[in-house]
C-alpha positions in Angstrom: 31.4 18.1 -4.2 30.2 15.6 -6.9 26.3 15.0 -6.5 25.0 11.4 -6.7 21.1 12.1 -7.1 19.1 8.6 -6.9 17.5 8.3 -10.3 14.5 5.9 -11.3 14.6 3.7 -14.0 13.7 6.2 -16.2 16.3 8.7 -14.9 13.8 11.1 -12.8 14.6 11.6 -9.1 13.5 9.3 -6.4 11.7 11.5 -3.9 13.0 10.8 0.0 10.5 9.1 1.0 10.2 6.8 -2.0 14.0 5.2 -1.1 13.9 2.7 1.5 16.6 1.0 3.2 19.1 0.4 0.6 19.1 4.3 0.6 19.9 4.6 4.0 22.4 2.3 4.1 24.3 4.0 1.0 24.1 7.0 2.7 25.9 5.8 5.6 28.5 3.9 3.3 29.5 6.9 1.5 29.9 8.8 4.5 31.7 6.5 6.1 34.0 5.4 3.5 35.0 9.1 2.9 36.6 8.6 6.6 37.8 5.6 6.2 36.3 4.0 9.1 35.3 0.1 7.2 39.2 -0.7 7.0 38.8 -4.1 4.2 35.1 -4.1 4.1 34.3 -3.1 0.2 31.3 -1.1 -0.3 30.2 -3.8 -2.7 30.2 -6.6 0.1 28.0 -4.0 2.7 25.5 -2.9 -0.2 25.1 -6.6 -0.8 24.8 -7.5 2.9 22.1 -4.6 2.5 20.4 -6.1 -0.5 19.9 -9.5 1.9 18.6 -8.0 4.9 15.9 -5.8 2.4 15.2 -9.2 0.6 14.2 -11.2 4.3 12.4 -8.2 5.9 10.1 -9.1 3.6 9.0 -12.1 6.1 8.8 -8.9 8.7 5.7 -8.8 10.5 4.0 -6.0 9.3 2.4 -3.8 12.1 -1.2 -4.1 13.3 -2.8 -0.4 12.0 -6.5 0.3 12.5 -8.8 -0.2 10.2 -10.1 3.0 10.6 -14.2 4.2 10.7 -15.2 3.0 7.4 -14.3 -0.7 7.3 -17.6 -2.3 6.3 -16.8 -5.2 7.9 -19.6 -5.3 10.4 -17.5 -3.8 13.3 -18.7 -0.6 12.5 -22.5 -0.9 11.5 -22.3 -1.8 7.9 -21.7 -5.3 6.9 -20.7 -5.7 2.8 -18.9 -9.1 3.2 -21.7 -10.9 3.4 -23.2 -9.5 0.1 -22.8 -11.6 -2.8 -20.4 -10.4 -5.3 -17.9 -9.3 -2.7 -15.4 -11.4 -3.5 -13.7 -10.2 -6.7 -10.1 -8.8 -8.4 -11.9 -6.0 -10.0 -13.3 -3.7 -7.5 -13.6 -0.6 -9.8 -17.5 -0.7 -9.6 -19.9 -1.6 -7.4 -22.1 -4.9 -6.9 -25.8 -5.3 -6.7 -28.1 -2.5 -7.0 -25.8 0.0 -8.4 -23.2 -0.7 -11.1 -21.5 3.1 -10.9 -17.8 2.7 -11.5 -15.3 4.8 -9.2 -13.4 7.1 -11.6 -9.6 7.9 -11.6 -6.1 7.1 -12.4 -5.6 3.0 -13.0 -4.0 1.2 -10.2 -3.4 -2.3 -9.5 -2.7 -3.3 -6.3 -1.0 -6.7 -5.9 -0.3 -7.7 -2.1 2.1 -11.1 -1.1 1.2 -12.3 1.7 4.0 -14.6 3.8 4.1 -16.5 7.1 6.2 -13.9 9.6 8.1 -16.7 11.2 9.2 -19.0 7.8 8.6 -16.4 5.2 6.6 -19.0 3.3 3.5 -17.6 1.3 0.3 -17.9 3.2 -1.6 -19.8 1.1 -5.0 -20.5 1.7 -5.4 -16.9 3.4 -7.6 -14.5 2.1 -7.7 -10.6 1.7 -10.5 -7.7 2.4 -9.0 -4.6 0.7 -11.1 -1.0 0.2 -9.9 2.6 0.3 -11.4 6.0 -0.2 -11.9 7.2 -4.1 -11.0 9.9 -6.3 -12.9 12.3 -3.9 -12.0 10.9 -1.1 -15.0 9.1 -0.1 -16.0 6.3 0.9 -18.4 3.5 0.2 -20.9 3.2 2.0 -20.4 5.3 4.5 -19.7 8.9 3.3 -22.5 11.1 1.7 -23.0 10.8 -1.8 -21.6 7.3 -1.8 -24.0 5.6 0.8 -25.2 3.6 -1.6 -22.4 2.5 -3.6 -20.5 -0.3 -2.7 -17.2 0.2 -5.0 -13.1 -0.3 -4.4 -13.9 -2.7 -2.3 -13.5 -6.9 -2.5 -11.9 -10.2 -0.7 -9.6 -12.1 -2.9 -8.2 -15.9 -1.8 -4.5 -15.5 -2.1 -2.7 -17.6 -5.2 0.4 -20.4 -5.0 2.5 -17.4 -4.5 1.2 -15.7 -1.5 -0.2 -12.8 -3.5 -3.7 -10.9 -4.7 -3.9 -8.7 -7.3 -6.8 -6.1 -7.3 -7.5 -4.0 -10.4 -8.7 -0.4 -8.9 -8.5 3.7 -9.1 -5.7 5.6 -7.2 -7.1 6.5 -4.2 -7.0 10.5 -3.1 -5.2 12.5 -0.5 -7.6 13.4 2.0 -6.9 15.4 4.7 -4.9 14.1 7.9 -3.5 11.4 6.1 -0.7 10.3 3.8 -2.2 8.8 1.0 -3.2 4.9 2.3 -5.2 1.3 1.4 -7.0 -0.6 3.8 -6.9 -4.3 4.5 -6.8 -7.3 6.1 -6.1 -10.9 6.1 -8.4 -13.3 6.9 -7.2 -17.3 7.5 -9.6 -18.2 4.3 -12.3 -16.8 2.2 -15.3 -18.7 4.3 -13.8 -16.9 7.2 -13.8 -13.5 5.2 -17.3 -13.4 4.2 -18.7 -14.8 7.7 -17.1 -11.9 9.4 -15.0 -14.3 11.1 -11.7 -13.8 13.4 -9.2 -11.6 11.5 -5.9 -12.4 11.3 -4.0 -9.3 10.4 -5.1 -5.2 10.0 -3.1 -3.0 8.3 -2.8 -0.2 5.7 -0.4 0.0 2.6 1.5 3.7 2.2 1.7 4.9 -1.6 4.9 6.6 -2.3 5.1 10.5 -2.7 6.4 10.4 -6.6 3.5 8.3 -7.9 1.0 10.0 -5.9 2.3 13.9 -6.7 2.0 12.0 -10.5 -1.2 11.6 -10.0 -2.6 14.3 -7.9 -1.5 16.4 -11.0 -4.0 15.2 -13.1 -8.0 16.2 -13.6 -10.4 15.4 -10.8 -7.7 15.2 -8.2 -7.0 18.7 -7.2 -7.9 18.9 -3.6 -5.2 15.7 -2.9 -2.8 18.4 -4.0 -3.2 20.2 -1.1 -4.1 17.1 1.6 -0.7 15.8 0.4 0.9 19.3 1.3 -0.1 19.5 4.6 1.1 15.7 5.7 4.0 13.4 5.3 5.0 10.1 6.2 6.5 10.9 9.8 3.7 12.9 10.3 0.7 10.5 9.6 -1.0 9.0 12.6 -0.4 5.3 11.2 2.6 5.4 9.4 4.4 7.7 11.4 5.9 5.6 14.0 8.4 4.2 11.4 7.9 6.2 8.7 5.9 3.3 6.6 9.2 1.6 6.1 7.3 -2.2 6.8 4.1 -0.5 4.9 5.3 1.5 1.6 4.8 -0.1 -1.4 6.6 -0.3 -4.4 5.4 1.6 -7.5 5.8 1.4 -11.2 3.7 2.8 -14.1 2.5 6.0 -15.2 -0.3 8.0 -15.3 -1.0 7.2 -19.2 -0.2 3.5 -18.5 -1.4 3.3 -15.0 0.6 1.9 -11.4 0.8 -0.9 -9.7 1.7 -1.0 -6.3 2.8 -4.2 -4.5 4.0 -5.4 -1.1 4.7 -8.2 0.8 4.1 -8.4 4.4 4.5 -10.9 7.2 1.3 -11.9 9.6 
């Protein structure tokens, strides 16, 4: 039988979990057409209709996660969006007392944010995002890093809906499929006054970048977190295998990634 890998842009493979709904919908067209059960639909018009509904989920409400132990958001003893300097695009390094800068792979991270019921960008909203670092750690909270207050920041969203935060790839660590933290907040003065949160939720990273990654020097243990977990498995992203939460990639390790996604609140 003739095989029809999926292929990137630059011709590698698209690892399973990387290939979304249009994926599974192909799959089901070829079966299907092989035994003839579309009559005069054309695989053409159902891969289009496809295209569409991938195109609107994008207004899809994306589901509530937690925000796990190590929020700093005051909810869990430690309070950093109160501190001046917290809001920022670049949260590579930390603010105030210590300027150390969180080492790794370059990743952007660039999140659109849209009204679930119109789909029109949220503008005016604003964004808390943090993760763990190269180690797994983080700010804050774990030891070593008490004191550092790096990859994380609150960003007012642009015209568009969307924040762009310049970061470091965050590790595999273990019970978990490789993950970013955030939430929406109706405005930035609402952000930094610990006010009423409007939406919390974690972005997945897909499998190819991050086995890209976890290849190179000071990642070694991801190598095996990432073995021992997958998307169905994780205790967030699990329940629908991250499809609402998995964000696109592009880049390289020389060049660095950016991930991006757009959600519905």
């Amino acid at each position: 039988m003739r095989q029809n890998p999926w292929r990137d842009a630059n011709g590698d493979s698209i690892d399973e979990e990387d290939r979304g709904l249009v994926y599974d919908v192909r799959t089901l067209v070829d079966r299907r057409a092989a035994l003839g059960l579309f009559g005069g639909i054309t695989i053409t018009a159902l891969l289009a209709a496809c295209a569409s509904q991938a195109s609107s989920s994008s207004s899809t409400e994306v589901p509530d996660e937690t925000g796990g132990p190590y929020p700093a958001d005051g909810s869990n003893g430690v309070n950093v969006l109160d501190d001046s300097g917290i809001v920022r695009s670049d949260i590579r390094s930390s603010f105030g007392s210590s300027t150390t800068t969180a080492e790794g792979v370059p990743l952007t991270i660039q999140l659109t944010v849209r009204d679930a019921a119109t789909g029109d960008a949220l503008t005016g909203a604003a964004v808390y995002l943090w993760h763990c670092d190269r180690d797994g750690q983080y700010s804050l909270y774990s030891g070593g890093v008490e004191d550092e207050n790096y990859l994380r920041g609150v960003q007012q969203v642009d015209d568009t809906g969307t924040v762009t935060f310049t970061s470091i790839f965050p590790a595999a660590y273990s019970g978990r499929w490789p993950h970013i933290h955030f939430e929406v907040y109706s405005d930035v003065d609402t952000a930094v006054a610990s006010g009423p949160i409007v939406k919390t939720s974690q972005i997945a990273l897909p499998k190819e970048a991050c086995d890209a990654v976890y290849a190179t020097t000071g990642y070694a243990q991801s190598v095996r977190n990432m073995s021992q977990t997958s998307l169905a498995s994780d205790n967030v992203f699990g329940d629908d295998g991250g499809i609402h939460q998995l964000a696109s990639m592009s880049g390289s390790v020389d060049a660095g990634y950016t991930a991006a996604l757009t959600i519905g609140v």
